[in-house]
C-alpha positions as CSV (number, residue, x, y, z in Angstrom):
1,X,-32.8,0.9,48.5
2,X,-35.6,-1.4,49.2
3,X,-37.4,-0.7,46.1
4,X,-34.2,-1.2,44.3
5,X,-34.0,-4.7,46.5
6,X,-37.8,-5.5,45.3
7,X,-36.5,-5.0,41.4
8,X,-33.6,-7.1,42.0
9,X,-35.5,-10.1,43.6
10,X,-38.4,-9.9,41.1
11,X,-35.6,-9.9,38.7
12,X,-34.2,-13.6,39.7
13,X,-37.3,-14.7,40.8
14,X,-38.9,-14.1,37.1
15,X,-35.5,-16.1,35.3
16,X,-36.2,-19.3,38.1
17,X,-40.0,-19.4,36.9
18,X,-39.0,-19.2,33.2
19,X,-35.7,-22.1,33.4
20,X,-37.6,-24.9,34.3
21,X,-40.3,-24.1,31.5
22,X,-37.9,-26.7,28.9
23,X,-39.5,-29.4,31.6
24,X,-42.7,-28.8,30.4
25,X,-43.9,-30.4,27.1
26,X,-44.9,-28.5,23.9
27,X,-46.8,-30.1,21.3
28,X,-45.2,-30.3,17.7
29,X,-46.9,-29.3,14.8
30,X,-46.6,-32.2,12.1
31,X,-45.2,-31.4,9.1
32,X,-47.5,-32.4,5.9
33,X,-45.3,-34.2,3.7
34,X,-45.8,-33.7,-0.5
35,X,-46.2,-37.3,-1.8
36,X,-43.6,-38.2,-4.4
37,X,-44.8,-38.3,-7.8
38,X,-46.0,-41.7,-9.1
39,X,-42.9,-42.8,-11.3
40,X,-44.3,-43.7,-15.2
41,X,-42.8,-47.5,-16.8
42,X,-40.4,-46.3,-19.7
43,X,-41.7,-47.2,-23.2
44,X,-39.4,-48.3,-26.0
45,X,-39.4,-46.4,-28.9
46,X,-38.9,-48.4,-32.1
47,X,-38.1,-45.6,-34.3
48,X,-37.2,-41.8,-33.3
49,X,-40.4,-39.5,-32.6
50,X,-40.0,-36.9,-33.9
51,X,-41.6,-34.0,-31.0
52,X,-40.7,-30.4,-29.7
53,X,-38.0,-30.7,-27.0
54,X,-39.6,-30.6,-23.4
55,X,-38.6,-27.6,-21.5
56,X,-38.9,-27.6,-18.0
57,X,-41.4,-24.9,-16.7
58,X,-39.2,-21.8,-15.3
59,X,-40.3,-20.9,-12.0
60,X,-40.9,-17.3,-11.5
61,X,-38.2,-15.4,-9.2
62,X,-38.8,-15.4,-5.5
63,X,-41.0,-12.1,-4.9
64,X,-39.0,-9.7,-3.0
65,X,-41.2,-8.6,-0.2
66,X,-41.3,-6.3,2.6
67,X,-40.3,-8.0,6.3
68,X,-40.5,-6.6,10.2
69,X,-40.9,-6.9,13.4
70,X,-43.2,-5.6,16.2
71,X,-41.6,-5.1,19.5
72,X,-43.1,-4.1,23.2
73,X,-40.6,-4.2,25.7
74,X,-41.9,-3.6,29.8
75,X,-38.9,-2.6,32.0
76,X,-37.9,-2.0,35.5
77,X,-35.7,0.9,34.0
78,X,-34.6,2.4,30.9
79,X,-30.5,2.8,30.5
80,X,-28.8,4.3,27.9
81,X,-25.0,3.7,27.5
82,X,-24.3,3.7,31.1
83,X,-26.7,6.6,31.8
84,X,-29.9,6.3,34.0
85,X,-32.6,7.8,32.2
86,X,-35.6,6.7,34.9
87,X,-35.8,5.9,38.4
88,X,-37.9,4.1,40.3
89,X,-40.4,3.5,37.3
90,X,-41.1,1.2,34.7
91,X,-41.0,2.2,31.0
92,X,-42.6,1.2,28.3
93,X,-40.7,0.7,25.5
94,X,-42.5,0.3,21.8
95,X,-40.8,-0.5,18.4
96,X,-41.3,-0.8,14.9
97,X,-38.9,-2.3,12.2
98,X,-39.3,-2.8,8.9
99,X,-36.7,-4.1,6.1
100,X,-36.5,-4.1,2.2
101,X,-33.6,-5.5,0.0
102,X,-30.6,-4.6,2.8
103,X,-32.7,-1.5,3.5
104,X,-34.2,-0.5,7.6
105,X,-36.3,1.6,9.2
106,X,-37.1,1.6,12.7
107,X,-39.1,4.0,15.4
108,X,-38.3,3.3,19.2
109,X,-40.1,4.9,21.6
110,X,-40.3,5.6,25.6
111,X,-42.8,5.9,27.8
112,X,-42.0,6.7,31.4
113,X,-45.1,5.3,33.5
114,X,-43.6,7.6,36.5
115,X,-41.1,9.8,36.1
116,X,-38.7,10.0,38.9
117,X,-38.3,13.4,41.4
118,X,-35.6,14.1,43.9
119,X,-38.3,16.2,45.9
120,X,-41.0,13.3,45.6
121,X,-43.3,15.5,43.4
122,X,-45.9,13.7,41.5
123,X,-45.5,13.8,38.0
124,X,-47.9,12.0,35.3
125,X,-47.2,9.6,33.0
126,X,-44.8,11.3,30.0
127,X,-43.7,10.0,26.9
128,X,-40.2,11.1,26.8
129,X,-38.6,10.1,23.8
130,X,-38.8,9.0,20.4
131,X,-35.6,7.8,17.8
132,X,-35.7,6.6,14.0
133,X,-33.4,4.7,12.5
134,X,-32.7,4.3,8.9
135,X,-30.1,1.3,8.0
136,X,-28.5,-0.8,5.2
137,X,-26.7,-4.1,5.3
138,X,-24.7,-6.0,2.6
139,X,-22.6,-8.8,3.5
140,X,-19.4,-10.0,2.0
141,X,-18.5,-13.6,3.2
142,X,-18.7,-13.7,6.9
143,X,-18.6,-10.1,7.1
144,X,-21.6,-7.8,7.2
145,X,-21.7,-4.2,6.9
146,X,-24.1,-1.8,8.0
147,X,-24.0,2.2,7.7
148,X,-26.9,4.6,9.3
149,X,-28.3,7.1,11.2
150,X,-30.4,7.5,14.3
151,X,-32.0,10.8,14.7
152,X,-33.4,11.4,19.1
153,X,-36.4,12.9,19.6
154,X,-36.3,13.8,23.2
155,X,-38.6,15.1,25.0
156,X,-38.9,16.8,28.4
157,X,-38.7,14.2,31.3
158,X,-42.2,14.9,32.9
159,X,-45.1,17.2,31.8
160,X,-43.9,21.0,31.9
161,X,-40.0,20.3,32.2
162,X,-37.7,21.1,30.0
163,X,-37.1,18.9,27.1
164,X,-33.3,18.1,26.3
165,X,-31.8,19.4,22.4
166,X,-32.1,16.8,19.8
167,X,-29.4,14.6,19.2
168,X,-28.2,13.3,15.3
169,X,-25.7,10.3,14.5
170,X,-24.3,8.4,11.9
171,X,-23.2,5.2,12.5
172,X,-21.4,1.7,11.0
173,X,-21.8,-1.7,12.1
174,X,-18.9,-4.4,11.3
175,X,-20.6,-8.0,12.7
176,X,-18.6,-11.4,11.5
177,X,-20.7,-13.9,11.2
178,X,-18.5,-16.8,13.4
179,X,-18.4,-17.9,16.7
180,X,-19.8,-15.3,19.5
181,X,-20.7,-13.1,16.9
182,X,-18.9,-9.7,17.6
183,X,-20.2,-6.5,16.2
184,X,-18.0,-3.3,16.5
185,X,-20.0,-0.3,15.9
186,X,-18.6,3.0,15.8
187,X,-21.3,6.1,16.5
188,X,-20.4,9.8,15.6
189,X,-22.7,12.7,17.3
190,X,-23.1,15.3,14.8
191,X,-25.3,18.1,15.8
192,X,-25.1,19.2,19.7
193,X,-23.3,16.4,21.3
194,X,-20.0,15.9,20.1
195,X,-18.5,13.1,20.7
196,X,-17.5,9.4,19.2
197,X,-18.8,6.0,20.8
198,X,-17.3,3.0,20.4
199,X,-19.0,-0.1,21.1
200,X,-18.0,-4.2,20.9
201,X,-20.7,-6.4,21.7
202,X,-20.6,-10.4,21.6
203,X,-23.3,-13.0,22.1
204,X,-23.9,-16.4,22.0
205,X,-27.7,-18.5,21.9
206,X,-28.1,-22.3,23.3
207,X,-31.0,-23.6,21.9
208,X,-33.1,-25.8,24.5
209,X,-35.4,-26.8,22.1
210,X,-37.8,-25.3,19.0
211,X,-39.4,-23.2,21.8
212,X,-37.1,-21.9,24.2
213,X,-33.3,-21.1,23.8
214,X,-31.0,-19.0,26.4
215,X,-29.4,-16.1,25.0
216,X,-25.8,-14.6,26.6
217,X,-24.6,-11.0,26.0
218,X,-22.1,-8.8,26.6
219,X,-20.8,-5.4,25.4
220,X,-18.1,-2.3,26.2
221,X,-17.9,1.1,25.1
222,X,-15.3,3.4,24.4
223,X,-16.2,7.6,24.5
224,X,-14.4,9.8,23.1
225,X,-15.4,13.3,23.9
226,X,-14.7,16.2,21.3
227,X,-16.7,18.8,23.2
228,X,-15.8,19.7,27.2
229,X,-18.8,21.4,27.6
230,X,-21.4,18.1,26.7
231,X,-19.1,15.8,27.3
232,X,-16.4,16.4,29.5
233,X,-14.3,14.3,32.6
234,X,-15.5,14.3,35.7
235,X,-13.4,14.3,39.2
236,X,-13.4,12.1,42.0
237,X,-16.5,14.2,43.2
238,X,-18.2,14.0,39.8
239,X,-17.6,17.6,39.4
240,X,-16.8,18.6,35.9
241,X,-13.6,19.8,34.8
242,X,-12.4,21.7,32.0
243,X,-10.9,18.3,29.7
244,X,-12.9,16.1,27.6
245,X,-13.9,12.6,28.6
246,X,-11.7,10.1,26.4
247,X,-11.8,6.1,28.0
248,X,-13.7,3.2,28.7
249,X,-17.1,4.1,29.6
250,X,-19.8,1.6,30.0
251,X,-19.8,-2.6,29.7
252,X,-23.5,-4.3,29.5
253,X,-24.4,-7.7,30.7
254,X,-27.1,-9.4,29.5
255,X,-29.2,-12.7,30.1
256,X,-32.2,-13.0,28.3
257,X,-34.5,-16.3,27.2
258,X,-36.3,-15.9,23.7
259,X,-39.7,-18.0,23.6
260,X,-41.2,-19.1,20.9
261,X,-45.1,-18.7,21.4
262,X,-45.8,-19.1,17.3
263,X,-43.9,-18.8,14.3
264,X,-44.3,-15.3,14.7
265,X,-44.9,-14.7,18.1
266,X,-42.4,-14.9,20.7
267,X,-41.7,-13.5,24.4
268,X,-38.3,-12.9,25.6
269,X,-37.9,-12.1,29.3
270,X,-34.7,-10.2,29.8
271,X,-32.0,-9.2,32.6
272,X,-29.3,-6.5,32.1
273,X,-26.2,-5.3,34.5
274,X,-24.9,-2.0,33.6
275,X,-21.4,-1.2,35.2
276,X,-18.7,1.4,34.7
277,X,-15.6,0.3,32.7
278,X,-13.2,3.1,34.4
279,X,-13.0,5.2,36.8
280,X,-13.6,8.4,35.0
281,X,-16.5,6.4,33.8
282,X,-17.7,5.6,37.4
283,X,-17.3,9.7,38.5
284,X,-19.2,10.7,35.2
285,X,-22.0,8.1,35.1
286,X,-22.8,9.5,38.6
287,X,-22.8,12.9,37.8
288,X,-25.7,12.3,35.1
289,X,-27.5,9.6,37.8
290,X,-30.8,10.9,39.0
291,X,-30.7,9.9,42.5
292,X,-31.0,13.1,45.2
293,X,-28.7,16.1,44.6
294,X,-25.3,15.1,45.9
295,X,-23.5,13.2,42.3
296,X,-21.0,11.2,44.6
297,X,-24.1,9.3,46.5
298,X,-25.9,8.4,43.3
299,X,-25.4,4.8,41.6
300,X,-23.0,4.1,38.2
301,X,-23.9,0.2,38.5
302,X,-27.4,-0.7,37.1
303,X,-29.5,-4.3,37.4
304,X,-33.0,-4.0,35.6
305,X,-34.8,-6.5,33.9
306,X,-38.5,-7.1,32.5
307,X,-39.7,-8.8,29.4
308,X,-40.3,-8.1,25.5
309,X,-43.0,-9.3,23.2
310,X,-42.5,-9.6,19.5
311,X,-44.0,-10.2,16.5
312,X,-42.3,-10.7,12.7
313,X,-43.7,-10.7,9.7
């Protein structure tokens, strides 16, 4: 509980430090401005010239080129749709993206600094998962589309433990572009884990200045277990019964404030509040909690926080 007590402090005490950084004055970069062409007198003609007709020069198209983004994320704890994958710990979070005419690919990856036992043993350092993503968008109006799949590596949770069965999905995005910004995503497990996930997320950015903007977030899920035996409803006790889970699972909070260091540099410290949306979502998020051996004294409400660094190109 204290340690938990020390993440939540450093937690508010890191967003105080970083709100009163719009105070502080950033030098601009001037722009260079392109001086106007000098303009040329007519000159009357006093009988037609015959000349070839001046084309304008065609400008070649735009070159299509291949953008990204490089992402490190340090965090007090590493939660996964309501789900407490480390204790205790902070993770490392690494990520590539890259993008090509509506096209995505991505690699995420964990690394558990100190993986969390219920006996206090002393496990090592253990990178415990890798995911890739492959994505396309197209938008139509305010409306943009995006179909894909994520494919989990996961690995065992410290050196010489067992490592979990892969996991497969196929996924599609709606997002309008309007006010808020809602996305409604709809995930479909289709190799061990069967199950749909439904998830509505909203957000909304103030912009401070050029460097520093305030960025609110907010999301609930909706699971739909197919499959009693991976995914099935828990009891007051968070003892498993013999029916599927099907309701609200997890909502997300999230506060973060995106800082622009360059154009293509930035910093982004973060702060996320996990919470159950029901409570068969309560019972079950405690049953797969990591905390001791007794499911009904571990935690379904998360706070952890930390910061992300990121570079585009």
């Amino acid at each position: 509980m204290k340690i938990y007590m020390n993440k939540i402090i450093t937690a508010v005490l890191l967003l105080l430090i970083i709100v009163v950084l719009p105070t502080i004055s950033w030098a601009e970069v001037e722009e260079q401005k392109t001086a106007a062409p000098e303009q040329t007198p007519a000159v009357k003609q006093t009988a037609p010239v015959t000349t070839p007709e001046q084309k304008p020069a065609e400008q070649p198209p735009e070159e299509d080129k291949v953008t990204g983004e490089i992402d490190l994320s340090v965090l007090s704890a590493y939660i996964w749709r309501g789900y407490e994958q480390t204790r205790d710990s902070v993770v490392i979070q690494p990520a590539v993206t890259a993008s090509y005419k509506g096209f995505s690919v991505n690699v995420w990856g964990n690394f558990d600094t100190r993986p969390y036992s219920a006996a206090d043993a002393k496990y090592a350092a253990n990178y415990t998962e890798t995911d890739y993503t492959i994505s396309y968008s197209k938008k139509f109006g305010i409306l943009q589309v995006t179909p894909g799949y994520i494919y989990y590596g996961l690995g065992a949770p410290y050196a010489g433990g067992t490592a979990p069965l892969d996991s497969q999905e196929l996924f599609l995005t709606l997002g309008l572009d309007t006010i808020l910004q809602p996305t409604l995503t709809a995930y479909k497990e289709i190799d061990h884990y069967h199950q749909w996930y439904f998830l509505l997320g909203v957000s909304h950015t103030i912009e401070f200045n050029k460097v520093i903007s305030l960025k609110l977030a907010a999301s609930a899920s909706y699971l739909l277990s197919t499959d009693e035996t991976t995914y099935a409803k828990y009891d007051s006790n968070s003892l498993a019964t013999t029916d599927k889970f099907n309701n609200f699972h997890d909502g997300t909070a999230t506060v973060s404030l995106p800082i622009s260091i360059t154009k293509s540099l930035a910093i982004t410290p973060t702060a996320s509040f996990v919470f159950p949306l029901s409570d068969d979502a309560k019972y079950e998020m405690k049953a797969h909690g990591l905390q001791g051996v007794n499911p009904s004294d571990r935690d379904s409400t998360y706070l952890y926080g930390g910061v992300t660094l990121s570079y585009t190109f």
